[in-house]
N, C-alpha and C positions, 0 to 999 in steps of 0.2 A: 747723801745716801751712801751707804757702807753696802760692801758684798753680802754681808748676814743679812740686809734689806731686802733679799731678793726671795727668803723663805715665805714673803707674803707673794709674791711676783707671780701671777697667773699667764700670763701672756708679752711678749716681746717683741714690738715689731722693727725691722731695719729698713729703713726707705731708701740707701743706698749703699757701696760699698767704702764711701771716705771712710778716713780713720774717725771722724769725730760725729760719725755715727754708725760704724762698725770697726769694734777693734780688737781683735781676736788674742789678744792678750789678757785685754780686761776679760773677757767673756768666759775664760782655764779659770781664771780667780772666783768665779762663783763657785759655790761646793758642789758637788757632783750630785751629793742629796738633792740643793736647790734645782738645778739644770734637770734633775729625772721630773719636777713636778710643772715645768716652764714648758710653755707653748712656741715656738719660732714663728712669725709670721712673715715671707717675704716675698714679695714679687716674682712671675716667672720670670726665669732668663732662662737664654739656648745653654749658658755654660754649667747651671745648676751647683756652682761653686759655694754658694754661700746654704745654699741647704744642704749641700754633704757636708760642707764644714761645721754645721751647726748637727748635724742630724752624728755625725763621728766623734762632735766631742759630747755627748751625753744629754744634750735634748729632749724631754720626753717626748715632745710630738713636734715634727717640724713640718710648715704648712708653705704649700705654693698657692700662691693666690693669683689666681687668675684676673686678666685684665678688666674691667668693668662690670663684675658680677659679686652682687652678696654674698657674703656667708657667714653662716649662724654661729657664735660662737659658742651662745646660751639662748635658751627661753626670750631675755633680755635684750643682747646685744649682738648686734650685726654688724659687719666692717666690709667696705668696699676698697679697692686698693684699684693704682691704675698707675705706669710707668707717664711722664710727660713731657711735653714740649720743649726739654731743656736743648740745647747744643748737641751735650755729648749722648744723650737719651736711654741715663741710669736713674736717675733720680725719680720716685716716687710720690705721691699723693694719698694719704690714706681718711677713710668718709668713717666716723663710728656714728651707726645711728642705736638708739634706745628708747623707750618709750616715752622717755620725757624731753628728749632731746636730741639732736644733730651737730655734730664736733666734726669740722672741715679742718685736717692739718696739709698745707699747703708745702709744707714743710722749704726746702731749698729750691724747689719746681722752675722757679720764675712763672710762673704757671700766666700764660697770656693768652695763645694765641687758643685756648683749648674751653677757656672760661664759660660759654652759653653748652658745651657741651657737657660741662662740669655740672653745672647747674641745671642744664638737665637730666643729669642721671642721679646725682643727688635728694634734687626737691631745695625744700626751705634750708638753711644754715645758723641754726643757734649760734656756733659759735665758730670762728674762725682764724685759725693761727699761719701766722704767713712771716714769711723771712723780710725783714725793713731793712737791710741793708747787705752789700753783696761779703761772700764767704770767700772767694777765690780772689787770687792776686791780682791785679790790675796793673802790669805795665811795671816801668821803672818808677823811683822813687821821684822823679824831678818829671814827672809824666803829670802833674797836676789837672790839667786840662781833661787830659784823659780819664783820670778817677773822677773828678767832677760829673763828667759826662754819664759814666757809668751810674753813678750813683744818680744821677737827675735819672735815666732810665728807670733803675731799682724803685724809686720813686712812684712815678708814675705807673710803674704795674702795680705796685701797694694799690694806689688811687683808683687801676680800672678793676682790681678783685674784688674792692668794695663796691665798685659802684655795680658790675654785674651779678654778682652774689647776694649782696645784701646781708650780709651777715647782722643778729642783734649786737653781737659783741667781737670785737678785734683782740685778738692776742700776738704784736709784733714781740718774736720772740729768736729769731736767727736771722742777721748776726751782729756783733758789734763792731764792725770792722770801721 
């Protein structure tokens, strides 16, 4: 994907503030045309930093999405957003539902302890994308034990998102660590 990519780009959502899913350098590099016709979507927080930052640099419309509540984006499509269970409790979840379908991104969430709540503000889950291995550092390099461990964790949440969701189709897609 190239920045001229972004004159088709209707909507953009950020599920957190890391760099490798908000990165305010890449974001100047769109053209200012593209950024007037882009929608920002992002989770409330108390600091509101990331919607002024998006809303001052040339954003057409920048949206706070409230916690476990729809909203319309068209006729068509409706997106639920909801901050989660992680640790540090930035990290996002966002639901797109459409007439033909439901798209769960679970995105970095670890999303566990929240799951029959998920599923029930959801409904059914066509499709669902979830992080298969962890993004963050794990200890010193000779900590083997320790990553092992983590990642047998990483694991088995894979294993109970499936099994409480029930997704028709899995998309492990963050990270390759």
């Amino acid at each position: 994907m190239t920045f001229d990519d972004f004159k088709d780009i209707t909507h953009i959502w950020f599920s957190h503030e890391h760099p490798d899913h908000f990165l305010p350098d890449n974001l100047k590099k769109i053209s200012p045309e593209h950024r007037r016709a882009i929608e920002v979507l992002f989770q409330e927080t108390r600091d509101k930093k990331v919607i002024r930052y998006c809303g001052g640099i040339g954003f057409g419309k920048v949206t706070e999405l409230q916690p476990r509540t729809w909203i319309k984006l068209d006729d068509q499509l409706h997106v639920m957003n909801c901050p989660n269970d992680t640790n540090w409790l930035a990290d996002s979840w966002l639901c797109i539902r459409t007439p033909t379908g439901t798209f769960l991104n679970l995105n970095d969430c670890g999303a566990s302890t929240q799951l029959h709540a998920i599923k029930e503000l959801v409904g059914e889950v066509d499709v669902l994308a979830m992080q298969f291995s962890y993004a963050q550092w794990v200890n010193n390099h000779d900590a083997v034990q320790r990553r092992l461990d983590h990642e047998r964790d990483v694991l088995e949440t894979v294993k109970l998102q499936i099994e409480i969701l029930k997704p028709r189709y899995v998309i492990p897609f963050a990270s390759f660590s």
